[in-house]
C-alpha positions as CSV (number, residue, x, y, z in Angstrom):
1,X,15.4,-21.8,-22.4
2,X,12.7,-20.7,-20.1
3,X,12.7,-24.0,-18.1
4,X,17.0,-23.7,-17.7
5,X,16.4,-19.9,-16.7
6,X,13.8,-20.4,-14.5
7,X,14.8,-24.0,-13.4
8,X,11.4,-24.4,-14.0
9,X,11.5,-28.9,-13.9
10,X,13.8,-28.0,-10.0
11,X,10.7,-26.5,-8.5
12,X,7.8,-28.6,-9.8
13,X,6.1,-26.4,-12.5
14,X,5.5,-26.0,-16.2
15,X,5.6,-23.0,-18.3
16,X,1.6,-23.4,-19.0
17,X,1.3,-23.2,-15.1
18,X,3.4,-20.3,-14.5
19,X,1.6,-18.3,-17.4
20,X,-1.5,-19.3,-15.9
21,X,-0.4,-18.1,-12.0
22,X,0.8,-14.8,-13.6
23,X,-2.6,-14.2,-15.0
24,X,-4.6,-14.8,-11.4
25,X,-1.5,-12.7,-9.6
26,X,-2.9,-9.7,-12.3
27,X,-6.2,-11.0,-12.1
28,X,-6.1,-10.1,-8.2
29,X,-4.3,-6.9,-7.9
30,X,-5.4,-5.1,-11.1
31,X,-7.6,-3.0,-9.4
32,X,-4.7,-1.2,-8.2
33,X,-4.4,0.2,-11.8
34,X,-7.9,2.2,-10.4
35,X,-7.3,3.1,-6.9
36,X,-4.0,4.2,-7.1
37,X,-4.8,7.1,-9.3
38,X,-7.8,8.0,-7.9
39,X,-6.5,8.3,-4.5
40,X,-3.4,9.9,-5.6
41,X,-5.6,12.8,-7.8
42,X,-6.2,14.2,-4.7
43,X,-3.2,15.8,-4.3
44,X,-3.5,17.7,-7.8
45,X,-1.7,15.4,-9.5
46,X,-2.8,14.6,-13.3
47,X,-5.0,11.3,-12.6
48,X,-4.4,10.2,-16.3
49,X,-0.6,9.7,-16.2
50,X,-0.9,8.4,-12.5
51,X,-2.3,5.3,-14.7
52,X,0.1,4.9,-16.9
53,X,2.8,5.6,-14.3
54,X,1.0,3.3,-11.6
55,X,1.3,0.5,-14.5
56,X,4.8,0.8,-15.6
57,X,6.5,1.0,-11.9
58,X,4.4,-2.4,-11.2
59,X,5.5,-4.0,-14.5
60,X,9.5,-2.7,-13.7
61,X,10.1,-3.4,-10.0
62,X,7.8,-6.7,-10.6
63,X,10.5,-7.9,-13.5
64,X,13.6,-6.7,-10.9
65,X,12.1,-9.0,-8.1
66,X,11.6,-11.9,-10.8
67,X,14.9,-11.6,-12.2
68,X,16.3,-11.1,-9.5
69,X,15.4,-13.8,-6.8
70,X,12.9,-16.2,-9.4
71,X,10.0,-15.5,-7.0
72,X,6.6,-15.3,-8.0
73,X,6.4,-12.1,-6.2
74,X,4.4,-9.0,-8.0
75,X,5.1,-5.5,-6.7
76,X,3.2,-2.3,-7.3
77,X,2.3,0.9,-5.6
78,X,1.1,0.3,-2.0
79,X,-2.3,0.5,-0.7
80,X,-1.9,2.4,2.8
81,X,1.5,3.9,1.6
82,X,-0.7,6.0,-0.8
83,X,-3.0,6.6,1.5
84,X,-0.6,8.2,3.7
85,X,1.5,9.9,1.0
86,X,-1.8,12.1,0.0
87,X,-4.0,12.7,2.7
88,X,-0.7,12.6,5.6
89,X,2.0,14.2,3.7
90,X,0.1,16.4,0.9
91,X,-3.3,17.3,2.3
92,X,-2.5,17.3,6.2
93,X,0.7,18.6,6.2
94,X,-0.1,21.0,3.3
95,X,3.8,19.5,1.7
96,X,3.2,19.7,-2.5
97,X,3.3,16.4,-3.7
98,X,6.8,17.3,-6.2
99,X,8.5,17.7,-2.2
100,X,6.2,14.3,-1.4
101,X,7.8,12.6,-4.1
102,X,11.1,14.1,-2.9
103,X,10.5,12.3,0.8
104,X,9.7,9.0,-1.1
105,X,12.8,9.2,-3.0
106,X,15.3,10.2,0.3
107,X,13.4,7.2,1.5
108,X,14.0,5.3,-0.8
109,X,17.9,6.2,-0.4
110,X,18.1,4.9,3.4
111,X,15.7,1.8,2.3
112,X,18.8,1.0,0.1
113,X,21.1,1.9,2.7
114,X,19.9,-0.2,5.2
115,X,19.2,-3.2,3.0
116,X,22.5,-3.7,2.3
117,X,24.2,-2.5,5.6
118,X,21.4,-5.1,7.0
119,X,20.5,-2.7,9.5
120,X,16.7,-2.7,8.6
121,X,15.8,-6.1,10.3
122,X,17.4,-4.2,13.2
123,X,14.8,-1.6,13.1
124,X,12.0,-3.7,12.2
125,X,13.1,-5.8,15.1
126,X,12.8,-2.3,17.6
127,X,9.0,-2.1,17.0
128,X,7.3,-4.4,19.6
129,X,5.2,-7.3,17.3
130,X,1.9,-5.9,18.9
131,X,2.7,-2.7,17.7
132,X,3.5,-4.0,14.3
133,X,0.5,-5.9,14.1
134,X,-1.2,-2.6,15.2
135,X,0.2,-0.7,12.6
136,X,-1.2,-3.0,9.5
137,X,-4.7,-3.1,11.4
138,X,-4.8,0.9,11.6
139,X,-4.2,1.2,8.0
140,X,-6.6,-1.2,7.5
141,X,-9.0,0.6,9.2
142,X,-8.1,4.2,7.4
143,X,-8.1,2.4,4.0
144,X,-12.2,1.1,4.6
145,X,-12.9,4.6,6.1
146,X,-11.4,6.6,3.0
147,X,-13.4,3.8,1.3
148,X,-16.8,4.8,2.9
149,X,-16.0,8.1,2.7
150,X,-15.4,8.2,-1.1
151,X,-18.6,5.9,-1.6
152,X,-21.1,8.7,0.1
153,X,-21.5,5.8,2.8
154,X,-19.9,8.2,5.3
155,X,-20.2,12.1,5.5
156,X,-19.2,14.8,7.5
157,X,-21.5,16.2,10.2
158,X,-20.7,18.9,12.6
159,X,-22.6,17.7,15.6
160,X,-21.5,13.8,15.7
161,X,-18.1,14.7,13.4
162,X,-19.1,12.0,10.7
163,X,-22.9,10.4,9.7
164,X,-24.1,8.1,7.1
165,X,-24.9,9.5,4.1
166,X,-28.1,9.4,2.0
167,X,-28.2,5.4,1.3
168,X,-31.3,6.3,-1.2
169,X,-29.5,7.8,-3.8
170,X,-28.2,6.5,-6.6
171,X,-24.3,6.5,-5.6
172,X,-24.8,5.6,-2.7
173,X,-26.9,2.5,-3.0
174,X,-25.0,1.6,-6.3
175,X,-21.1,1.4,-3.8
176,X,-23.3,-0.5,-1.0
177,X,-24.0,-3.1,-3.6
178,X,-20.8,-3.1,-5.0
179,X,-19.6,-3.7,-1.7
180,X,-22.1,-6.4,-0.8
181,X,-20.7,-8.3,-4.3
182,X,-17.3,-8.0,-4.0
183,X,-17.8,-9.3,-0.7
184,X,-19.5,-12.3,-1.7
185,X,-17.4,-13.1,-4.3
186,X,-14.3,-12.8,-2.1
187,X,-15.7,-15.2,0.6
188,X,-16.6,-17.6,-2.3
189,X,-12.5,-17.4,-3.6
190,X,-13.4,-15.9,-7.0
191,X,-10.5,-15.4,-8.8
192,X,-10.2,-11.4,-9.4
193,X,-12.9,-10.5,-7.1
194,X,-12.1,-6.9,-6.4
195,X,-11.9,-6.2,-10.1
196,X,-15.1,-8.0,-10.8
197,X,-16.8,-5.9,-8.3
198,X,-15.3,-3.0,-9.9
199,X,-16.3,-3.6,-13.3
200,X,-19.9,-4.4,-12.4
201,X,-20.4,-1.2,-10.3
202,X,-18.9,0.7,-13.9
203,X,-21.0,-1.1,-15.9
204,X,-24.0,-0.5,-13.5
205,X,-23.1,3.1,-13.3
206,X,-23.7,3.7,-17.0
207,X,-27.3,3.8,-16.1
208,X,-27.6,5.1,-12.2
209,X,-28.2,9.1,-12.2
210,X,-25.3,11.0,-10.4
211,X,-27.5,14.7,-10.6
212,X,-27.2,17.3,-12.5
213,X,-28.7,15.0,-15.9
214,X,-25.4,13.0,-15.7
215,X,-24.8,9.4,-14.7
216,X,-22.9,7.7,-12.5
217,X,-20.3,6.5,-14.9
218,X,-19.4,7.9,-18.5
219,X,-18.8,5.8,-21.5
220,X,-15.6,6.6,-22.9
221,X,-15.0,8.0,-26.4
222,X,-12.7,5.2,-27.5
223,X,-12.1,1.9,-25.9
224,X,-8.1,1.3,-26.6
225,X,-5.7,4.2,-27.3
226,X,-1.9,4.8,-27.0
227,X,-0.5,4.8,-23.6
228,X,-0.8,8.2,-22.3
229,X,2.6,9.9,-21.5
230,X,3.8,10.2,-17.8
231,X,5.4,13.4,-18.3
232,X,3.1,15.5,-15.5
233,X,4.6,13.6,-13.2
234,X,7.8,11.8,-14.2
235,X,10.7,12.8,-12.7
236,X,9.0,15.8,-11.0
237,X,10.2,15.1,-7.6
238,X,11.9,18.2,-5.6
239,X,13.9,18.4,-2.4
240,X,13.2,21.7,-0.8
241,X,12.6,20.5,2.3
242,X,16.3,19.2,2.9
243,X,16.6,23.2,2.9
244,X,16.1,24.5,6.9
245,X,16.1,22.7,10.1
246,X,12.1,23.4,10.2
247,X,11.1,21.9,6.9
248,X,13.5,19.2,8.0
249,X,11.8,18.6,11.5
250,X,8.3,17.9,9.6
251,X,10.0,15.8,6.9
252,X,12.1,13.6,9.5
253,X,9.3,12.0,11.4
254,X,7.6,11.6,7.4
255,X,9.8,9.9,5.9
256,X,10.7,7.4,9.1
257,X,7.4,6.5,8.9
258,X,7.4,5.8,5.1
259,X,10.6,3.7,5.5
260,X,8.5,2.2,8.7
261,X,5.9,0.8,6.2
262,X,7.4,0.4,3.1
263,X,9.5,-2.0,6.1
264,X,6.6,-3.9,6.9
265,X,4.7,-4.9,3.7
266,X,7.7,-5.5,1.9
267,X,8.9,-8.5,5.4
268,X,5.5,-9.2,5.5
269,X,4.4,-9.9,2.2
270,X,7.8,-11.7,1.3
271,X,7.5,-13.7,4.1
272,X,4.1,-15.0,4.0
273,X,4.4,-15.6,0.2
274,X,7.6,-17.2,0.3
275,X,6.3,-19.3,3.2
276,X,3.0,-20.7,1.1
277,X,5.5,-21.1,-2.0
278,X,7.9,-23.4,-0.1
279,X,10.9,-21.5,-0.2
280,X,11.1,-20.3,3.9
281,X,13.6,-22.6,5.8
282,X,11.9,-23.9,8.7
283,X,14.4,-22.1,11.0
284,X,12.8,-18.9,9.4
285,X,15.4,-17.5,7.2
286,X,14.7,-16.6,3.4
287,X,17.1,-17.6,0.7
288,X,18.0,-15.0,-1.6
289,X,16.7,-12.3,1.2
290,X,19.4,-9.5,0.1
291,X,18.4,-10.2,-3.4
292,X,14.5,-9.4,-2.6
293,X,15.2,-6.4,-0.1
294,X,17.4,-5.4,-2.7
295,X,14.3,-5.5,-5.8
296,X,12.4,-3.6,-2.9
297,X,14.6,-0.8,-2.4
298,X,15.0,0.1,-6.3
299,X,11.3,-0.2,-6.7
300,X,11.1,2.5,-3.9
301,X,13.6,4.7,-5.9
302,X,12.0,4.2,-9.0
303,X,8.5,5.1,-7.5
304,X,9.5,8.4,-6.9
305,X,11.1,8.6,-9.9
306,X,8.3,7.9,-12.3
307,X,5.8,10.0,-9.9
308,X,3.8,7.9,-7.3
309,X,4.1,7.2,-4.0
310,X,6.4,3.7,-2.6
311,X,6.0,-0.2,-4.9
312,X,6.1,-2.7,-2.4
313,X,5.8,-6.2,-2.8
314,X,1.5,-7.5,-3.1
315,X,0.2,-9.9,-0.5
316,X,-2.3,-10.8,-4.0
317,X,1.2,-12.8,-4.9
318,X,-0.1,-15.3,-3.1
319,X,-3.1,-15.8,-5.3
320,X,-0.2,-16.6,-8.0
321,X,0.7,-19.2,-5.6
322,X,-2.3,-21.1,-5.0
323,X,-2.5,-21.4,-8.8
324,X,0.5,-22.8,-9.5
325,X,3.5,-20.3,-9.8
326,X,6.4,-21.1,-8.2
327,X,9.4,-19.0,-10.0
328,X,9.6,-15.6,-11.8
329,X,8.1,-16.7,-15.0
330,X,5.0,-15.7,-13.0
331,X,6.1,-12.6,-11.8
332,X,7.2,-11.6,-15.5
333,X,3.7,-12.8,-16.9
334,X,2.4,-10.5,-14.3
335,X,4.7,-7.4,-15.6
336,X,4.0,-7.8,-19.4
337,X,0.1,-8.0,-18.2
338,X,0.5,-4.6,-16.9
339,X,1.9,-3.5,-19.8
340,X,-0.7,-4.3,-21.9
341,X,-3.5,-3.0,-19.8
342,X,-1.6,0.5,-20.1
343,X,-3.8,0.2,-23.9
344,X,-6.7,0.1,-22.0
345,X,-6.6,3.1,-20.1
346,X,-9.9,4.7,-21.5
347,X,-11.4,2.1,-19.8
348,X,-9.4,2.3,-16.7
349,X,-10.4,5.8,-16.5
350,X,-13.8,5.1,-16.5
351,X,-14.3,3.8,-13.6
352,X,-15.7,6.1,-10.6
353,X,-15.1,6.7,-6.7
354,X,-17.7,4.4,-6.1
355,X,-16.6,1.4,-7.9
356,X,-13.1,2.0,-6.3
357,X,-14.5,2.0,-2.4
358,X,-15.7,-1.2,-2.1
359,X,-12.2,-2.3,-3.3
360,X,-10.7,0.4,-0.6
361,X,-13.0,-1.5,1.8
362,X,-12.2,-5.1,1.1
363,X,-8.5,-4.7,1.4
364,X,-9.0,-2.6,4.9
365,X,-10.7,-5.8,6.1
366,X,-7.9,-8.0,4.8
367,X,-5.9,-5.9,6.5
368,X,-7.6,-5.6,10.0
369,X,-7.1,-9.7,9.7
370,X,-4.0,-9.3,11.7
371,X,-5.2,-8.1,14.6
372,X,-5.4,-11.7,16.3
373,X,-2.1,-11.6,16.4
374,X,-2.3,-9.3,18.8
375,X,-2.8,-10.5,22.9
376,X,-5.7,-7.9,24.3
377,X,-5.5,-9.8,27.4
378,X,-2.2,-8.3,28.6
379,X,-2.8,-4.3,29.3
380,X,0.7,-4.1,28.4
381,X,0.4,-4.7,25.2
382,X,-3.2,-3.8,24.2
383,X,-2.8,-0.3,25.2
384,X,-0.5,0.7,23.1
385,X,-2.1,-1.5,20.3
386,X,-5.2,0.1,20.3
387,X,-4.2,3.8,20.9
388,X,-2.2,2.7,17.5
389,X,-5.1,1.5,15.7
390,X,-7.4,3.6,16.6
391,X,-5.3,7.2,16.4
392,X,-4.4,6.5,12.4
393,X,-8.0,6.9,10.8
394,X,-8.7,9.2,13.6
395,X,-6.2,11.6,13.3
396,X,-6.3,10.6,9.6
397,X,-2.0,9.7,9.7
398,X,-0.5,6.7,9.7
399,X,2.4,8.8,11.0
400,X,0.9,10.4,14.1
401,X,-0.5,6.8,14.8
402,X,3.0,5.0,14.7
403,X,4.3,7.7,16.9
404,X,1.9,8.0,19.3
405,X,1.8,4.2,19.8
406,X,5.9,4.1,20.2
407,X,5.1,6.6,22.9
408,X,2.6,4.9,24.3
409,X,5.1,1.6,24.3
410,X,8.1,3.9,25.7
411,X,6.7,5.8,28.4
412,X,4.3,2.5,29.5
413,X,7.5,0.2,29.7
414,X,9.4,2.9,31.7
415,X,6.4,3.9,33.9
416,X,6.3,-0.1,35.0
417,X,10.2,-0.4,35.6
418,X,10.6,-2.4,32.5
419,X,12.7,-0.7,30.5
420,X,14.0,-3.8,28.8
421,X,10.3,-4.2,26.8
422,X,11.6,-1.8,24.1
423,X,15.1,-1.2,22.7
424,X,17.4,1.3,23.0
425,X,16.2,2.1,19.1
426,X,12.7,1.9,20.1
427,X,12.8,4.7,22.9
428,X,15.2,6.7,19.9
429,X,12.0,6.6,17.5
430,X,9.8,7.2,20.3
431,X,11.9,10.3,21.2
432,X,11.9,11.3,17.4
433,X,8.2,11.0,17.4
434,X,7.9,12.9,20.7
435,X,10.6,16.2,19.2
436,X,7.9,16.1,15.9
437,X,4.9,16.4,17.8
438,X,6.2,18.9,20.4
439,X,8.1,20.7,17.9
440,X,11.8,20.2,20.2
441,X,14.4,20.0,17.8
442,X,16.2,17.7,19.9
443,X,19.2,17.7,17.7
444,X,20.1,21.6,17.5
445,X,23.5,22.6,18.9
């Protein structure tokens, strides 16, 4: 039944294998079941349902994609997307995360819309590639600074605006190591790196001193336990800000910019898994595209439904795919994994900020991969890359990042008579960038 359903014998690959591929996909992204909530708890909300929740909108939108398409493509909340939703949305623009959720879903509505309307590759096409490329490197680099920031690694000082912290305390030297070993072990391709590094910095922390008589990390009462229920958070999403034109000006330029990103992991990720699984044509087209855009845009909905910020689809996929998987009996495996580890969550919950930042740090540097895709020996396009990359951790928004860049690319194109370097739909976001940060409601009247 499996091998008819899947058409398992068609592509090459045996139910043992794809069992086996679904266990290094989890194997690879599980520390998400972590991060997520941690990062996410800022923002008030209760950290022990953000695990459960963070588990069960993986395991659903990852079973959509499979059943959908038969890709061996797992999905869960984004790393960067998070980022942006609590220390952007929340914590810099002071919105409550119920309205934040609200954004995610309206988002959510258009990434549907435009999915099947097919106008989305026509925005993703309006961003110059640079820019793009920009983008992913600039999260990158937010992601490893909230990393080092959570670890100790990095503090505040008012003279020099940030310093290193005190390496000689227990924290501190206990996240340096973690990150020194999760490091190694990614550069030596060990399956589940991240999470290794994870669990030995927990383990570890059960016997560094924190201050105040406590340790690092606390043993929990119980190992296994029920799954605890998502109710602080599920279906808690509101929709205020759709209520005057100046709550609307703050949310427009938000919730482009979540559509933005949720826009380019999703095309990303799809494509370079796709291409190491052998389904990308060589003329560059996806079969079954609508079908995957499609499992993207109902995970987006049910993100906000359940209480976190957007599922996208995991570039750790491809880990699946180096091992073997080929169809969506992988991406299932994957799914009833994440169930199961929802019975673990004393354990999950264990784990502190400084086993999580060296994690936050490794996938930054995966991230800032991409920026050799990017030609810094043409001013033209450097500029505006680099303002981009540099003005996200900065200014501490991916939003203000993207828009400034567009800017950059608008005004820079114009200033050199070449107007043609960006489309008419570029210079609109740029000019919806430019109302938000001017406050110009260019729309009234």
């Amino acid at each position: 039944m499996l091998n008819r359903f899947f058409e398992l014998d068609r592509h090459q690959t045996t139910v043992g294998r794809e069992l086996q591929a679904g266990l290094t996909t989890f194997a690879a992204m599980a520390y998400i079941l972590a991060v997520n909530p941690v990062i996410l708890a800022n923002t008030g909300m209760n950290v022990e349902a953000l695990v459960t929740v963070t588990a069960l909108t993986a395991a659903i939108a990852t079973a959509l994609m499979a059943l959908l398409t038969n890709y061996p493509i797992a999905l869960a909340p984004g790393m960067g997307i998070n980022a942006f939703f609590t220390f952007t949305i929340v914590l810099g623009k002071g919105v409550p995360w119920s309205e934040a959720l609200g954004m995610v879903f309206v988002n959510g509505v258009i990434f549907l819309a435009l999915s099947v309307s097919g106008v989305r590759e026509k925005i993703i096409e309006a961003i110059p590639h640079a820019l793009k490329m920009a983008v992913t490197c600039g999260i990158g680099l937010f992601i490893a600074f909230i990393g080092l920031k959570n670890g100790g690694v990095i503090v505040a000082n008012p003279v020099t605006f940030v310093a290193h912290g005190n390496f000689a305390s227990g924290p501190v030297a206990l996240c340096l190591f973690g990150l020194v070993l999760t490091a190694i072990l990614v550069a030596r391709r060990v399956p589940g790196a991240i999470v290794l590094g994870i669990a030995a910095v927990t383990l570890l922390g059960l016997f560094v001193p924190a201050g105040g008589g406590k340790m690092v990390s606390q043993w929990p009462d119980h190992l296994v336990s029920l799954p605890v229920s998502p109710a602080p958070v599920f279906l808690k999403l509101t929709f205020h800000f759709l209520g005057s034109a100046n709550a609307i000006l703050l949310a427009v330029p938000l919730i482009l910019t979540l559509l933005l990103v949720d826009m380019f992991d999703n095309i990303g990720t799809l494509i370079g898994v796709t291409k190491r699984a052998g389904y990308l044509r060589p003329d560059g087209t996806l079969p079954k595209a609508g079908r995957a855009l499609l499992a993207d845009s109902l995970a987006t909905l049910l993100s906000a439904l359940f209480g976190t910020s957007t599922v996208v689809s995991y570039i750790e996929s491809a880990s699946g795919v180096e091992a073997g998987g080929r169809t969506g009996l992988t991406g299932l495996t994957t799914a009833g994994l994440m169930l199961v580890a929802l019975f673990f969550t004393p354990l999950i919950l264990i784990v502190p900020a400084v086993a999580t930042a060296p994690a936050l740090v490794i996938v930054g540097v995966f991230m800032m991969q991409s920026i050799v895709d990017i030609d810094m020996t043409d001013f033209r396009i450097a500029m505006p890359a680099v303002l981009t990359l540099l003005a996200i951790p900065l200014t501490f928004s991916i939003a203000e990042g993207i828009g400034l860049g567009l800017i950059a690319s608008a005004l820079l194109a114009l200033g050199l008579g070449e107007p043609k370097r960006m489309s008419a739909l570029g210079y609109g976001l740029a000019l919806l960038f430019f109302a938000q940060f001017f406050h110009v409601w260019i729309f009234k009247g």
